[in-house]
C-alpha positions in Angstrom: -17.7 28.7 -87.0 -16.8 31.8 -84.9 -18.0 34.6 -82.6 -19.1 31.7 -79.9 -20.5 32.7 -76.2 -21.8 31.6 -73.4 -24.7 29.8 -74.7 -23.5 28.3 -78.0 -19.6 27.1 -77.4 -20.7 24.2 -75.8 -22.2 23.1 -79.1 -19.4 24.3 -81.3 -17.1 22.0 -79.2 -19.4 18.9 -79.7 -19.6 19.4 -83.3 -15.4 19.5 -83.2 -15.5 15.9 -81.5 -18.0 14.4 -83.9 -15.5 12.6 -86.2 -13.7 11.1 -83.8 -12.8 7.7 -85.2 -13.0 5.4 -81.8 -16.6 5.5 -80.7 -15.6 5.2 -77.1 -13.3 8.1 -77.5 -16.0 10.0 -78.8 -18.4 9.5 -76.0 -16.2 10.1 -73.2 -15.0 13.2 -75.1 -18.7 14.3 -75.5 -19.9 13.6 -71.8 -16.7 15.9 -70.5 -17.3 18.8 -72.4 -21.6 18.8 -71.7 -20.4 18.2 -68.0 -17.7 20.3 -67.7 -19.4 23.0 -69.5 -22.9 22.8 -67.1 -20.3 23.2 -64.0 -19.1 26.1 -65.4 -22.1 27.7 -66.2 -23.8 26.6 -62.6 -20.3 27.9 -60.4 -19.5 31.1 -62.5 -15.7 31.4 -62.1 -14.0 34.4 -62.0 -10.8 34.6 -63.8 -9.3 34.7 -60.9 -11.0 31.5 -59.9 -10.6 29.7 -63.1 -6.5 30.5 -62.4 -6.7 29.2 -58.7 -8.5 25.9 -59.9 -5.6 25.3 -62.8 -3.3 26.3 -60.5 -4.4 23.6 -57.8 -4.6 20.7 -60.1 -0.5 22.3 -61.3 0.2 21.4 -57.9 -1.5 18.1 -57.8 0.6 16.6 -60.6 3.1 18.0 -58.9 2.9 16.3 -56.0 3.1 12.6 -57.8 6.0 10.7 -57.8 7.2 7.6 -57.8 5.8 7.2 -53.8 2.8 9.0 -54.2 0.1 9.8 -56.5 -2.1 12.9 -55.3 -4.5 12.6 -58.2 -5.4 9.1 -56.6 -6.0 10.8 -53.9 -7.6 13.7 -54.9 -10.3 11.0 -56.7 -10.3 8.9 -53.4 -11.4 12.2 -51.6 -14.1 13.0 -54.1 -15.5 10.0 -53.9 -14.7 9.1 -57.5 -12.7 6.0 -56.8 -15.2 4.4 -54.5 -18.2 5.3 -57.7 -15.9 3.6 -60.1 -15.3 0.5 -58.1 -19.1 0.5 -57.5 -19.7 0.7 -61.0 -17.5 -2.0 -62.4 -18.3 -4.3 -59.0 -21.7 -5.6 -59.4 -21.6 -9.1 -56.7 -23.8 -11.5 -56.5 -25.4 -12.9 -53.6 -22.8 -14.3 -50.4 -19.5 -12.5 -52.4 -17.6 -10.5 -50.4 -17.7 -6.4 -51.1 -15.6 -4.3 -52.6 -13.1 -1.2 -51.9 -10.8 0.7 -53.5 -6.7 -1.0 -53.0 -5.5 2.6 -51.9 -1.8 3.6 -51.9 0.3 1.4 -49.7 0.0 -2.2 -51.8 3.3 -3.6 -52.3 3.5 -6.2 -55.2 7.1 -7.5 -53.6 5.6 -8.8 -50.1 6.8 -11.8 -48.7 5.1 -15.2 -49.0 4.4 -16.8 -45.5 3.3 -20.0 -43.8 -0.5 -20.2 -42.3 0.0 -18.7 -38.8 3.3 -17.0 -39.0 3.6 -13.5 -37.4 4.2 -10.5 -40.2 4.2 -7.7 -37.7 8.1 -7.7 -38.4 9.1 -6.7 -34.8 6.5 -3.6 -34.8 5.4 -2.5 -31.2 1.6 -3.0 -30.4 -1.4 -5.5 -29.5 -1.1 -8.4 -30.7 -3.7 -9.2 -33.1 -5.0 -13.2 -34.8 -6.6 -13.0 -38.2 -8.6 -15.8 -38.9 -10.8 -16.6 -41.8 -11.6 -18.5 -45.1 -11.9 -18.3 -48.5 -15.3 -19.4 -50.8 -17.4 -19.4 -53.6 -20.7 -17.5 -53.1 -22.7 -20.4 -52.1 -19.9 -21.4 -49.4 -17.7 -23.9 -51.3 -14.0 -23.6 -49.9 -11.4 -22.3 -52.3 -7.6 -24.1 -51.3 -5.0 -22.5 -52.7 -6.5 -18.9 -53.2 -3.4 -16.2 -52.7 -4.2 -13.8 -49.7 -2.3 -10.4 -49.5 -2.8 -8.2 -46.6 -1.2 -5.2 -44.9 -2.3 -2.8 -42.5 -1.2 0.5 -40.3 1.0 0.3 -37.5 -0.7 1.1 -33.3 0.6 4.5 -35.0 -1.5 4.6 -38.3 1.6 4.8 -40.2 2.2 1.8 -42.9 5.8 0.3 -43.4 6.5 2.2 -46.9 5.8 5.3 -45.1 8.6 4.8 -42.5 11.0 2.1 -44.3 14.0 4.8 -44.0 13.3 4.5 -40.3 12.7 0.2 -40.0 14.4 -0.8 -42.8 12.1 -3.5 -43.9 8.9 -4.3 -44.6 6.3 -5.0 -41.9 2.7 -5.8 -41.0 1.8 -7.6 -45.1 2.3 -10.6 -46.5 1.0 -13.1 -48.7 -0.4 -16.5 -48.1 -2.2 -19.3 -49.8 -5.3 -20.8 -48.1 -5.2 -24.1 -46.8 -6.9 -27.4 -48.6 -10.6 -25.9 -46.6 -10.1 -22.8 -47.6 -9.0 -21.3 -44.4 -5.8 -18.8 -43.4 -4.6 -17.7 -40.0 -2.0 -15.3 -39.1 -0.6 -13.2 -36.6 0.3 -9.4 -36.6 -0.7 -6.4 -34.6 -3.7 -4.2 -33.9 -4.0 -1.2 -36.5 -5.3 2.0 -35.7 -7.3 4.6 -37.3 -4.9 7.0 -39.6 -4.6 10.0 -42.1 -4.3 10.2 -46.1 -1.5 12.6 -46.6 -3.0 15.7 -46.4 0.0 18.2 -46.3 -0.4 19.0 -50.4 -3.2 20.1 -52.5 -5.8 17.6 -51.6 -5.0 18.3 -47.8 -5.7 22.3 -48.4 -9.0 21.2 -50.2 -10.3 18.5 -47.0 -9.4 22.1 -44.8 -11.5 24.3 -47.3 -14.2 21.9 -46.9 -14.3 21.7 -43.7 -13.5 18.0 -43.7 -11.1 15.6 -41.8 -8.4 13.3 -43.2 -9.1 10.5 -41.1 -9.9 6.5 -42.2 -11.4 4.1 -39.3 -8.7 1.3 -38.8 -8.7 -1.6 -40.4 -7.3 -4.6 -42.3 -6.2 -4.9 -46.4 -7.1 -7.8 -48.1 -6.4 -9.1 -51.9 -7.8 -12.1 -52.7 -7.1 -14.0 -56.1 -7.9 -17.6 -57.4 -8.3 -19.0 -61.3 -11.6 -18.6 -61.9 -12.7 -15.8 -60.1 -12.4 -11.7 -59.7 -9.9 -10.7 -57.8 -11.2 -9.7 -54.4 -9.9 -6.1 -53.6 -11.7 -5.3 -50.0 -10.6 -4.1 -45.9 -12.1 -5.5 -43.0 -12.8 -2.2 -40.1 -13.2 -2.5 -36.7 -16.7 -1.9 -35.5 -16.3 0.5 -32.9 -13.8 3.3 -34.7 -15.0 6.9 -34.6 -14.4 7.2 -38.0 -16.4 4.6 -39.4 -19.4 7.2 -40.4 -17.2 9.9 -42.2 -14.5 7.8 -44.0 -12.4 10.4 -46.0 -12.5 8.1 -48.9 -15.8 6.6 -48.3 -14.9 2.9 -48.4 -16.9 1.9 -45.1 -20.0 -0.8 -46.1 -21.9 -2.6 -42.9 -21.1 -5.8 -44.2 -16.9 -5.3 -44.1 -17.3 -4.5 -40.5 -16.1 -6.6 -37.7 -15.2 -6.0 -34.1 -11.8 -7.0 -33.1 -12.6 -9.1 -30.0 -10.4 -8.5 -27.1 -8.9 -11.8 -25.2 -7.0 -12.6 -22.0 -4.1 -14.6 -22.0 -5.1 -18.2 -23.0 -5.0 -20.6 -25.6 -5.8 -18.6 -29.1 -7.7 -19.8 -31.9 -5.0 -21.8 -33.4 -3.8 -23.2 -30.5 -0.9 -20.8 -29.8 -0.4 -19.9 -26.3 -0.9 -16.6 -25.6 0.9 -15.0 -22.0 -0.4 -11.7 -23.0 -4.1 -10.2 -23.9 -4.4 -10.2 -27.7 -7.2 -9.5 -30.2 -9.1 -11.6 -32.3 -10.7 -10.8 -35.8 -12.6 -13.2 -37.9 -13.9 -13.0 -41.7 -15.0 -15.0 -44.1 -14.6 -14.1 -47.8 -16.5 -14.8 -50.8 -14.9 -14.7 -53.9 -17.6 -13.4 -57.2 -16.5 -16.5 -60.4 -15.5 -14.6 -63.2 -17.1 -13.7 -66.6 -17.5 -16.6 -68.3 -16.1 -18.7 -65.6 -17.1 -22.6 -65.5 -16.8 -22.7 -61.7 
């Protein structure tokens, strides 16, 4: 087959793909080219347009290394990564909801004791996270591992300034108690921006959109027996919460960050200064073909 155009390559292509031996393979490879082709018929590219677009997703894979991945990002922005997650997270009835992990998870975090402070010496408001850990229909889970990290009062996270600290700060992980339940301290986050000085930056611009996320709190959640539990926790209140760059904002993962006076805190540390207070309670989906 020769001589193709506008209205028959799309066909010509398809009928390439037909033999391919892995039936997934083949479907994915079918459902880009239909797709890919109908956007290219509905935008109508110039050349000159065509070279811009290869030319900005050049730059893209340029941009990755080992400390950033701009294609994550670029799918993060387009709502892609929040679409997949929403796909493959179907929850049941009292388990907690899902967003995407984002960029700043560090696998080597520290292990800490219920309570301890992981701020590592970073300047802000002192901040109390309290919460616990359950099956759907509110049976504790002890023992469940419990990684979080957040921004700095700054937005910045500790990867992004570790030739400046020197260590990490503000994550850990911890293992829930024999009810279920974790406490620790740390300090306020704040609202900040994906890194938007590279391709996907000059795209937000184009678009006329901001690179901002409303502040809030990682958590990954993991027990035998059940999905892992990839989710944030945002403080009600942040301007940001209704135009997320990355779209990860659901009603039910917000909380406000309660503001206290010096006093006795909720684990019965004495506080001299005012602090903040967030509370959440997780529920954890069992997995496929779980017995729990």
């Amino acid at each position: 087959m020769r001589n193709f155009n506008e209205n028959t390559i799309t066909d010509a292509v398809l009928e390439r793909i037909a033999n391919a031996a892995d039936p997934r393979i083949k479907q994915v490879s079918e459902a880009l080219v239909r797709h890919l082709h109908a956007f290219v018929r509905e935008v109508r590219p110039t050349q000159k347009e065509w070279e811009q677009g290869i030319d900005f997703l050049t730059r893209t894979g340029q941009m990755c290394d080992d400390k950033r991945q701009e294609f994550i990002l670029l799918s993060d922005t387009l709502g892609v990564s929040m679409l997949v997650d929403a796909i493959n997270h179907p929850l049941p009835d009292g388990a907690t909801e899902t967003t995407v992990l984002g960029p700043f998870f560090v696998q080597a975090a520290l292990e800490k004791q219920l309570g301890e402070d992981i701020s590592g010496g970073m300047k802000g408001d002192p901040l109390i996270v309290t919460g616990t850990v359950a099956t759907p229909d509110g049976r504790p889970i002890p023992g469940a591992t419990i990684d979080v990290w957040h921004s700095n009062n700054d937005g910045y996270y500790d990867v992004q300034q570790l030739d400046d600290i020197g260590h990490l700060a503000m994550r850990a992980r911890f293992l829930a108690d024999d009810n279920g339940g974790f406490s620790f301290w740390s300090i306020k986050p704040a609202a900040y921006p994906v890194p938007h000085d590279g391709p996907v930056g000059q795209m937000l611009e184009a678009q006329g959109r901001h690179p901002w996320r409303p502040a809030h709190v990682h958590f990954m959640i993991a027990a035998p027996g059940y999905e892992t539990l990839v989710t944030y926790v945002f403080e009600d209140g942040d301007k940001y919460l209704d135009s997320d760059v990355v779209f990860g904002v659901k009603d039910s993962l917000i909380r406000e960050y309660k503001p206290r006076e010096p006093g006795l805190a909720p684990d019965g540390w004495q506080m001299n200064v005012p602090y903040y207070y967030l509370n959440y309670d997780f529920g954890l989906k069992p997995a496929a073909n779980s017995a729990t």
